[in-house]
N, CA, C and O atoms as a GROMACS GRO file, in nm:
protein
  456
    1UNK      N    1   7.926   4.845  11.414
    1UNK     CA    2   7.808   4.763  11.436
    1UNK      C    3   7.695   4.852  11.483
    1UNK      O    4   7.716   4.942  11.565
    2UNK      N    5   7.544   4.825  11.419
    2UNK     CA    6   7.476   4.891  11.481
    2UNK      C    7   7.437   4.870  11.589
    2UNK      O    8   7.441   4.755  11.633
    3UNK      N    9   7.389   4.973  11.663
    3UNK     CA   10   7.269   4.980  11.816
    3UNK      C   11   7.151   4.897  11.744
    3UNK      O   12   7.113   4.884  11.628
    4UNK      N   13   7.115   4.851  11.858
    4UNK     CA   14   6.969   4.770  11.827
    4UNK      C   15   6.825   4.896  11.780
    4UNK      O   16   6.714   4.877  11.731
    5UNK      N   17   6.868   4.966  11.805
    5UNK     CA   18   6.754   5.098  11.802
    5UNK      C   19   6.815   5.186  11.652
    5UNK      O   20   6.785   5.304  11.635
    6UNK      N   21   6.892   5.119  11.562
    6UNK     CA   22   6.936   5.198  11.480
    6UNK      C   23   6.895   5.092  11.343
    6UNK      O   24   6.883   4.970  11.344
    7UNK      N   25   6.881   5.184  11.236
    7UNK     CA   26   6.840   5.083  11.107
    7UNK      C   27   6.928   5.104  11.001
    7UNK      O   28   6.954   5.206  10.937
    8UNK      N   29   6.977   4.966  10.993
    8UNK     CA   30   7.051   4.929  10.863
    8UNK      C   31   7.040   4.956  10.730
    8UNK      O   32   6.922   4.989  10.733
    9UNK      N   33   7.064   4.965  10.643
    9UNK     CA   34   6.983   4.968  10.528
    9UNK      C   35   7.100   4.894  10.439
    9UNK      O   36   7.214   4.942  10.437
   10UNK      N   37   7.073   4.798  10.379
   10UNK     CA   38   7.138   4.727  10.242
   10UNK      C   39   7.066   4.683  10.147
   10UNK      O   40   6.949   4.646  10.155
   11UNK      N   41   7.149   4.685  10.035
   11UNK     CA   42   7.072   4.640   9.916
   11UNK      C   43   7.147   4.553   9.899
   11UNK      O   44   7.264   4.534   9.935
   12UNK      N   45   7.060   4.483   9.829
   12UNK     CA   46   7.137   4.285   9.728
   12UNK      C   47   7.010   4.365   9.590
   12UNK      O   48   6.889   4.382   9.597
   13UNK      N   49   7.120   4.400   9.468
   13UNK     CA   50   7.036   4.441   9.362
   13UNK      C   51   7.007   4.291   9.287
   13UNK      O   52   7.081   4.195   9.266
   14UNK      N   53   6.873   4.316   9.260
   14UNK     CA   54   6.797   4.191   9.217
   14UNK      C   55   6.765   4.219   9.029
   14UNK      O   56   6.720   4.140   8.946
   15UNK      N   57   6.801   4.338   9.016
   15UNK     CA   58   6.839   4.339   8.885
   15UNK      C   59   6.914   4.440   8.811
   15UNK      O   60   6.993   4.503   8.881
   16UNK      N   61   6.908   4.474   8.672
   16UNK     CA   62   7.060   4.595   8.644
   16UNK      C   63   7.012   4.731   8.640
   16UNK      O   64   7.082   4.831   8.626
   17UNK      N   65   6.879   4.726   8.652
   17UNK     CA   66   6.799   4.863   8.656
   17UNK      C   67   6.774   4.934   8.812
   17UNK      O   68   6.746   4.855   8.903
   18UNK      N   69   6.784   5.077   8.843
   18UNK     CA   70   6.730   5.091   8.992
   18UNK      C   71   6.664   5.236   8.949
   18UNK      O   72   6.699   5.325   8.872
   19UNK      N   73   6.538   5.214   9.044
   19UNK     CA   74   6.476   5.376   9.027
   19UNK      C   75   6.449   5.444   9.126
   19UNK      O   76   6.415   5.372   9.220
   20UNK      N   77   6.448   5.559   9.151
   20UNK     CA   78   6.424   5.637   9.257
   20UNK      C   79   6.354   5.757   9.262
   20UNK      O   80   6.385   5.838   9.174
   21UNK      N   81   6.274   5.788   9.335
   21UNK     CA   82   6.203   5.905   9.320
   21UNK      C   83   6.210   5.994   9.460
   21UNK      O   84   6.193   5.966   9.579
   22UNK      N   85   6.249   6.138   9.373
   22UNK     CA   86   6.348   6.231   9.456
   22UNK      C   87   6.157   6.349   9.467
   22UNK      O   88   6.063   6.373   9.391
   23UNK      N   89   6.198   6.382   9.599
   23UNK     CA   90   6.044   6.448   9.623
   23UNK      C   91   6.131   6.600   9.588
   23UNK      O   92   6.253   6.595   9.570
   24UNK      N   93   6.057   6.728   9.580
   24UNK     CA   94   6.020   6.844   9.531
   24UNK      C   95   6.163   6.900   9.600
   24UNK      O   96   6.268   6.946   9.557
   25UNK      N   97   6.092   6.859   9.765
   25UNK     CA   98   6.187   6.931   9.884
   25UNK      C   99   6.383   6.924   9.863
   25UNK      O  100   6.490   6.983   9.846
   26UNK      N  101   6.315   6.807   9.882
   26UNK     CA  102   6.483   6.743   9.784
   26UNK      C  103   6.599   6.814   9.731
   26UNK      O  104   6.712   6.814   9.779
   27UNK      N  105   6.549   6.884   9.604
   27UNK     CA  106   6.567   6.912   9.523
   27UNK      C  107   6.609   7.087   9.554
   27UNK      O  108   6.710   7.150   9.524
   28UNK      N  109   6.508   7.121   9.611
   28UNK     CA  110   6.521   7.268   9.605
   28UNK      C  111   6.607   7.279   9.735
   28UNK      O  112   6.668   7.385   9.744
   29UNK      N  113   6.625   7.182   9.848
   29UNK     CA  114   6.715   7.210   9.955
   29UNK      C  115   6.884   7.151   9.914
   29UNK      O  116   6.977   7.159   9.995
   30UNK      N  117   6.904   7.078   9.736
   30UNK     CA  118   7.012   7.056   9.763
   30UNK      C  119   7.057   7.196   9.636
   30UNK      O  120   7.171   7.215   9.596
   31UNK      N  121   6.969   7.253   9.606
   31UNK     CA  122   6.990   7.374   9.516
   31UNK      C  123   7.038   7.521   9.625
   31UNK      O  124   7.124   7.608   9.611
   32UNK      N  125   6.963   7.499   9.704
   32UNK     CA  126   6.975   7.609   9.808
   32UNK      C  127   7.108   7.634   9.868
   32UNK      O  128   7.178   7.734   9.879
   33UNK      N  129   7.121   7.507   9.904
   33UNK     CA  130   7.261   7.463   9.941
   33UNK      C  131   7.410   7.534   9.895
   33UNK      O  132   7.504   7.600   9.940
   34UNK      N  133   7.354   7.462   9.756
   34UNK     CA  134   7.478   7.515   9.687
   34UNK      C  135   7.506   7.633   9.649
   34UNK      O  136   7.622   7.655   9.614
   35UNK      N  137   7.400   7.748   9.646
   35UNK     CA  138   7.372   7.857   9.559
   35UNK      C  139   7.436   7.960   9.736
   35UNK      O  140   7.488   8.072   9.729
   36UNK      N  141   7.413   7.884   9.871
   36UNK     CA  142   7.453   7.969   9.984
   36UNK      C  143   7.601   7.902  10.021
   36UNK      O  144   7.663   7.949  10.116
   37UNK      N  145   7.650   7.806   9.953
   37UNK     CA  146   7.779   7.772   9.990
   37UNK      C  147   7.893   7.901  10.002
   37UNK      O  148   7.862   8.008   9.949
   38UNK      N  149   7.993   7.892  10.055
   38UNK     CA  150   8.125   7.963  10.104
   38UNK      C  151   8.147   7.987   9.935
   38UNK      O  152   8.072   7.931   9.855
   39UNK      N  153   8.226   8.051   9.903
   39UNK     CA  154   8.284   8.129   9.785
   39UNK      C  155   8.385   8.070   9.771
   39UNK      O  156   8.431   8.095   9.660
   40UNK      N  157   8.453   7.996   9.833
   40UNK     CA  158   8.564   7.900   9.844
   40UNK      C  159   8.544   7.784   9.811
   40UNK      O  160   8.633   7.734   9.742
   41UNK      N  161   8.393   7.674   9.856
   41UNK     CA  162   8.368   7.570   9.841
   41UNK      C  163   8.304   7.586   9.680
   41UNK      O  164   8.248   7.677   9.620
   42UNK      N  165   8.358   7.410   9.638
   42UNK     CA  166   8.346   7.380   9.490
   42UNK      C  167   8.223   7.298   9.506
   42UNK      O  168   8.151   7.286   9.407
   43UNK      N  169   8.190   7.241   9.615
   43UNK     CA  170   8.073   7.182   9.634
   43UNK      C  171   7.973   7.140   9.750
   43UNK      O  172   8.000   7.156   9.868
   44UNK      N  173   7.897   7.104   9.720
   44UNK     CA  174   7.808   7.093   9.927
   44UNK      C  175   7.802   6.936   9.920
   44UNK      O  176   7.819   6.872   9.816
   45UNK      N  177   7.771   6.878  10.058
   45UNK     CA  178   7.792   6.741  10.078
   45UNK      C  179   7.673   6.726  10.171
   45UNK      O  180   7.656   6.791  10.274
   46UNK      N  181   7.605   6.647  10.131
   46UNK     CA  182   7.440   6.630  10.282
   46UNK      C  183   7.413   6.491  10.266
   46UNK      O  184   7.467   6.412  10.188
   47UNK      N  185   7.302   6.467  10.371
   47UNK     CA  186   7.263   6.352  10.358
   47UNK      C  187   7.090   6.325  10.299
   47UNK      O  188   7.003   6.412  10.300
   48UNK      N  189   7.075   6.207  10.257
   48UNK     CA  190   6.973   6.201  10.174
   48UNK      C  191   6.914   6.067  10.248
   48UNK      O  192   6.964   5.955  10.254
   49UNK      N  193   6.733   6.137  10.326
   49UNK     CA  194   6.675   6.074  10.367
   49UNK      C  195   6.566   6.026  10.320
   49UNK      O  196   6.495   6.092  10.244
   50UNK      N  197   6.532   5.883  10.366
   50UNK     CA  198   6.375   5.836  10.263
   50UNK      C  199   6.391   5.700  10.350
   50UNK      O  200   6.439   5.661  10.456
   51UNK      N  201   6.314   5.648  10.226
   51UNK     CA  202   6.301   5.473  10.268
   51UNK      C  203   6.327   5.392  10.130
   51UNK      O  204   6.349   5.458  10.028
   52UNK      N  205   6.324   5.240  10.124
   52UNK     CA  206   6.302   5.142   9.992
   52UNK      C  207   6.138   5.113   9.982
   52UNK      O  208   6.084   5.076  10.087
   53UNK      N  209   6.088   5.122   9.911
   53UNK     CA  210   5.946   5.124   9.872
   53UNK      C  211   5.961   4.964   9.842
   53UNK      O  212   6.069   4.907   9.830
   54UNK      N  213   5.829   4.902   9.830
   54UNK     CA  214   5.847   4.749   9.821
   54UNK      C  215   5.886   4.656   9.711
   54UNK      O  216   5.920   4.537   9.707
   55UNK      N  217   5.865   4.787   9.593
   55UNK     CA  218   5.897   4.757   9.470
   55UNK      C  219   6.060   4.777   9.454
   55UNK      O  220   6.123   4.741   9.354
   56UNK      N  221   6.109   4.831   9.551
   56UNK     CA  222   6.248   4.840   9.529
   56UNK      C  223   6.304   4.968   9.463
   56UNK      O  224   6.412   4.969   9.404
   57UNK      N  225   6.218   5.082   9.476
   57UNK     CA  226   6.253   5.217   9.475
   57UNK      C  227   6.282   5.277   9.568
   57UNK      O  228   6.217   5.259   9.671
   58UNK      N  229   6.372   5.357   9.568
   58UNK     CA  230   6.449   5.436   9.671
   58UNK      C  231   6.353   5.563   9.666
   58UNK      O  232   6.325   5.627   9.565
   59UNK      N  233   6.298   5.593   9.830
   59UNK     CA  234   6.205   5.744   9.786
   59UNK      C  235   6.300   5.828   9.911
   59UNK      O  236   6.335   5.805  10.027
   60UNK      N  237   6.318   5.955   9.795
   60UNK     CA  238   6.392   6.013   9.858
   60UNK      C  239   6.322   6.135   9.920
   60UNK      O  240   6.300   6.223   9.836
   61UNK      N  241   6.279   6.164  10.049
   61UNK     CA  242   6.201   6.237  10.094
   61UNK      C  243   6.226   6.363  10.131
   61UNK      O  244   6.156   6.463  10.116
   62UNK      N  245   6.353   6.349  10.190
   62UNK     CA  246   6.405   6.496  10.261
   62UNK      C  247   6.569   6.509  10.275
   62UNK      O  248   6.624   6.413  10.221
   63UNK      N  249   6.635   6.575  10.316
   63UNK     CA  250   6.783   6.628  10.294
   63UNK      C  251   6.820   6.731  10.402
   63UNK      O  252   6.742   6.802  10.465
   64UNK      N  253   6.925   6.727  10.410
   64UNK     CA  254   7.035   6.823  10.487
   64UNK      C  255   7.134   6.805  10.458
   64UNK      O  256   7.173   6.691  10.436
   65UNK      N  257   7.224   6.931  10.445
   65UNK     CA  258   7.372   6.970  10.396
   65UNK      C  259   7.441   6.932  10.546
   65UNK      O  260   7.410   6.969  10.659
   66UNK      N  261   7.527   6.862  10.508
   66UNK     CA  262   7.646   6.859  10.589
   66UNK      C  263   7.789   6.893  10.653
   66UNK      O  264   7.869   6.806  10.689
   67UNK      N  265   7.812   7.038  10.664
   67UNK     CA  266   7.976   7.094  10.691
   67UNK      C  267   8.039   7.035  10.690
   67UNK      O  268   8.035   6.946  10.775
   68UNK      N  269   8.178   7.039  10.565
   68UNK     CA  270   8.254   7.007  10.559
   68UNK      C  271   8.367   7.085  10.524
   68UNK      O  272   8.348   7.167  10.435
   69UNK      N  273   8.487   7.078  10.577
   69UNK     CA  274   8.623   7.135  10.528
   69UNK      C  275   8.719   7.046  10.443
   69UNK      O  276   8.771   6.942  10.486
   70UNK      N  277   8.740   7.106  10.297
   70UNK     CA  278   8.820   7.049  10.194
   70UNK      C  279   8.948   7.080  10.201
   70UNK      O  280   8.965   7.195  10.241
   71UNK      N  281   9.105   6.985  10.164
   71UNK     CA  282   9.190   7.027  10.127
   71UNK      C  283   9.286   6.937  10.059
   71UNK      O  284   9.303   6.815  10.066
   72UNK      N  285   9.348   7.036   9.989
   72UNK     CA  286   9.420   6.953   9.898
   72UNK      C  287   9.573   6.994   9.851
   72UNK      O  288   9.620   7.102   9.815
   73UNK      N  289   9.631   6.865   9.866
   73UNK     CA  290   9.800   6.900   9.851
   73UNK      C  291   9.878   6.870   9.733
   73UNK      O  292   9.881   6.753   9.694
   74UNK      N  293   9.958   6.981   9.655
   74UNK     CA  294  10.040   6.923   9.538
   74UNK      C  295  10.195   6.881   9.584
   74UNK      O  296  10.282   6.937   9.651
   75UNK      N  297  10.184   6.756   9.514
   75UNK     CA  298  10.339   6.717   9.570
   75UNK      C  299  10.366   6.651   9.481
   75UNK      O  300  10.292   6.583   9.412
   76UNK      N  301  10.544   6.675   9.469
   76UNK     CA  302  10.622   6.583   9.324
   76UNK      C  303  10.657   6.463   9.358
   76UNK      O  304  10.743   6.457   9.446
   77UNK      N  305  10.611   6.356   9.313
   77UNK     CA  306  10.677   6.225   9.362
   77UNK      C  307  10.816   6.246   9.288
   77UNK      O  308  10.858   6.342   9.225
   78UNK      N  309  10.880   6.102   9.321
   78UNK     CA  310  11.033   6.079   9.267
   78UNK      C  311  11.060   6.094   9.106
   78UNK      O  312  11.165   6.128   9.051
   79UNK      N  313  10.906   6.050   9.032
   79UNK     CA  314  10.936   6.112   8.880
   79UNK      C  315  10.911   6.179   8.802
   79UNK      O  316  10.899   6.177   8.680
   80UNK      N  317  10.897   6.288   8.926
   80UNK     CA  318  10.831   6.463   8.922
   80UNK      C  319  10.732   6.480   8.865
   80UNK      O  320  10.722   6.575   8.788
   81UNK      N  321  10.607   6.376   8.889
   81UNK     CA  322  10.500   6.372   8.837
   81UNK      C  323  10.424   6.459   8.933
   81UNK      O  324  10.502   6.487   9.024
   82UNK      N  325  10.322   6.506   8.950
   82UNK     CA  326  10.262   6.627   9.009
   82UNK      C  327  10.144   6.526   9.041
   82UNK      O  328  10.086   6.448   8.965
   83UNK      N  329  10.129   6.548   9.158
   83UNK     CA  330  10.010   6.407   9.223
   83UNK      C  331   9.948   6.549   9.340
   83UNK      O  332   9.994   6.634   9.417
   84UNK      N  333   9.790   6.492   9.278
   84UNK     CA  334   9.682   6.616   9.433
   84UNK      C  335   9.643   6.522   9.520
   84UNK      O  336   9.578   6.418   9.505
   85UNK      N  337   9.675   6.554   9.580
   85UNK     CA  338   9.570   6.480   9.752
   85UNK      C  339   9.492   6.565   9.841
   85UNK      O  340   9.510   6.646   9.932
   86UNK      N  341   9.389   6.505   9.771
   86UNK     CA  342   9.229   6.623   9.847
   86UNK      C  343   9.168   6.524   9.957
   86UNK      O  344   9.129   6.411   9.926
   87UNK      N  345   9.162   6.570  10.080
   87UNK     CA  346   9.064   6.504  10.189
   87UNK      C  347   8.959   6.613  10.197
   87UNK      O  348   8.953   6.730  10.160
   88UNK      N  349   8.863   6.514  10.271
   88UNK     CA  350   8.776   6.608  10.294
   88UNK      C  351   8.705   6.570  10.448
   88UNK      O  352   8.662   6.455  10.457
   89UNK      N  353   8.689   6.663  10.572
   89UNK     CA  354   8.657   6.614  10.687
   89UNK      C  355   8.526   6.676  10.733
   89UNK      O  356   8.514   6.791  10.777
   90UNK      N  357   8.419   6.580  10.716
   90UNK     CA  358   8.300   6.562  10.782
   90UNK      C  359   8.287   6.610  10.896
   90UNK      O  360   8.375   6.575  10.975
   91UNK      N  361   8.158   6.721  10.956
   91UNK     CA  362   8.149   6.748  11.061
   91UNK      C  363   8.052   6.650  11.124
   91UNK      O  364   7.932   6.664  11.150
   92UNK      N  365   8.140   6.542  11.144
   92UNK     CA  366   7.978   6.386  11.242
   92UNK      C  367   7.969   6.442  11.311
   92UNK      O  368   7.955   6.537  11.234
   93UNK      N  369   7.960   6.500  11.431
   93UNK     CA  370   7.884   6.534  11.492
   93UNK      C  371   7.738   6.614  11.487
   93UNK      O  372   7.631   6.582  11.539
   94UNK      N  373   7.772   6.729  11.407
   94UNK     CA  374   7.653   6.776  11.333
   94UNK      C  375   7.568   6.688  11.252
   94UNK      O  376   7.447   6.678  11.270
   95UNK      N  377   7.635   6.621  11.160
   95UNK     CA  378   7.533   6.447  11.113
   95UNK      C  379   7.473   6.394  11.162
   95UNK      O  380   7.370   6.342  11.119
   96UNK      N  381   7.533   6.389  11.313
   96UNK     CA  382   7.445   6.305  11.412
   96UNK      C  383   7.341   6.338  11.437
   96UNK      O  384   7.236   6.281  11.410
   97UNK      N  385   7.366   6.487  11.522
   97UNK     CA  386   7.260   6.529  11.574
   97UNK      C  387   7.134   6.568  11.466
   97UNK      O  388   7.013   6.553  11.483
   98UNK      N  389   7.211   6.629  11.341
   98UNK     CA  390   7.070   6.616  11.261
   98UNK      C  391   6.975   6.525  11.224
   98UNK      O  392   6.855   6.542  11.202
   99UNK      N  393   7.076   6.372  11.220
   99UNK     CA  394   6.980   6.278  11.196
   99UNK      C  395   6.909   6.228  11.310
   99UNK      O  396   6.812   6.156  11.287
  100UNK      N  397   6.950   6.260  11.461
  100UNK     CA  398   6.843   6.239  11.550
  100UNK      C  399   6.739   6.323  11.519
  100UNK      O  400   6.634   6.260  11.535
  101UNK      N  401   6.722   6.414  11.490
  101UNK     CA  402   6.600   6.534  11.462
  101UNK      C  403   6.541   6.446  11.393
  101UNK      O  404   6.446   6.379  11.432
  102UNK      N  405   6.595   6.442  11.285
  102UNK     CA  406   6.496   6.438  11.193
  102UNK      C  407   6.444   6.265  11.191
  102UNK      O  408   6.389   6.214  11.093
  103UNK      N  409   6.460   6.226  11.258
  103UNK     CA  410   6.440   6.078  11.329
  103UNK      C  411   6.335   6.067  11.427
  103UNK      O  412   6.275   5.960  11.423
  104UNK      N  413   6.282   6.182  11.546
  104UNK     CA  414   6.231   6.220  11.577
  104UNK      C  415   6.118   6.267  11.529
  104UNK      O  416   6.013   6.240  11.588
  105UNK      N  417   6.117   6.327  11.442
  105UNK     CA  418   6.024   6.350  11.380
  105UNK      C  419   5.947   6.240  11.282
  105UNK      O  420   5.833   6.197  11.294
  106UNK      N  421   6.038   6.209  11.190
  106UNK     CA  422   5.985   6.034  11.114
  106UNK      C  423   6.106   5.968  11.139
  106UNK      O  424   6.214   5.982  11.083
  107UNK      N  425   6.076   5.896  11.228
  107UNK     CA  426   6.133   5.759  11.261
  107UNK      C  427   6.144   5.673  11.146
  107UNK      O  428   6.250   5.624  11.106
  108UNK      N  429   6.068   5.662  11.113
  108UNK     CA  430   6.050   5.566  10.964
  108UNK      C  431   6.193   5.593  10.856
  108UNK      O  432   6.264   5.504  10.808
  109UNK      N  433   6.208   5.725  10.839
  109UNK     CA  434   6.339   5.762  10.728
  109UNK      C  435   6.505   5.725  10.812
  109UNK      O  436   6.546   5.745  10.926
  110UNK      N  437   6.550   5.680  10.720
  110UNK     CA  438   6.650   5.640  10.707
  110UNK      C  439   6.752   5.720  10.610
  110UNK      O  440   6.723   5.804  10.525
  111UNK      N  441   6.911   5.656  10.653
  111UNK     CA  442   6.988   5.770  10.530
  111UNK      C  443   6.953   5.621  10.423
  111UNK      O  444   6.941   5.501  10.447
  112UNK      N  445   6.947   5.704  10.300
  112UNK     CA  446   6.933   5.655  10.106
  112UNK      C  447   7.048   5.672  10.069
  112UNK      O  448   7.104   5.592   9.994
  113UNK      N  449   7.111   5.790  10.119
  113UNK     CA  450   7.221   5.831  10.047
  113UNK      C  451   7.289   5.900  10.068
  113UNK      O  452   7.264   5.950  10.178
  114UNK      N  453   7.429   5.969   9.996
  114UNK     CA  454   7.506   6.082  10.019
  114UNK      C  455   7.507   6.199   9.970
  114UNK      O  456   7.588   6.282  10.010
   0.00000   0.00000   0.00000
């Protein structure tokens, strides 16, 4: 449940189309990301900040990568079928505190996305 000082965000889609517009920063911080990732990691994971515009576009304003540690297990079930089980564990705390920053700074943005 949220804090009263914290903002929700849901959608009820009102039709089968959705558009969004991803700003410059965006873009080049989720490129950056990936291009400085570990040599080990297959991919980066952040969060994606903005607002809903009134028309019902998602504007996606700004970003941060989020630390995470991947892993994944091969195991034979009973009909020696070969099954992977990949978790992956979020550093929330670091989430947090980034999204207080950057909350601080524009209050207004919210997470859009993953």
């Amino acid at each position: 449940m949220a804090s009263p000082d914290q903002t929700v965000l849901q959608f009820f889609p009102l039709s089968t189309s959705l558009s969004a517009k991803v700003h410059p920063l965006v873009i080049f911080n989720i490129c950056d990301c990936f291009v400085r990732r570990p040599d080990q990691a297959e991919r980066v994971i952040g969060t994606l900040l903005g607002s809903v515009l009134s028309d019902g576009t998602v504007d996606v304003r700004n970003s941060y990568v989020v630390p995470h540690n991947e892993s994944s297990d091969q195991i034979m079930d009973a009909v020696m079928v070969t099954v992977i089980r990949a978790e992956v564990a979020l550093d929330i705390d670091y989430h947090h505190n980034m999204l207080a920053s950057h909350q601080k700074v524009n209050p207004k943005e919210v997470i859009v996305g993953w």
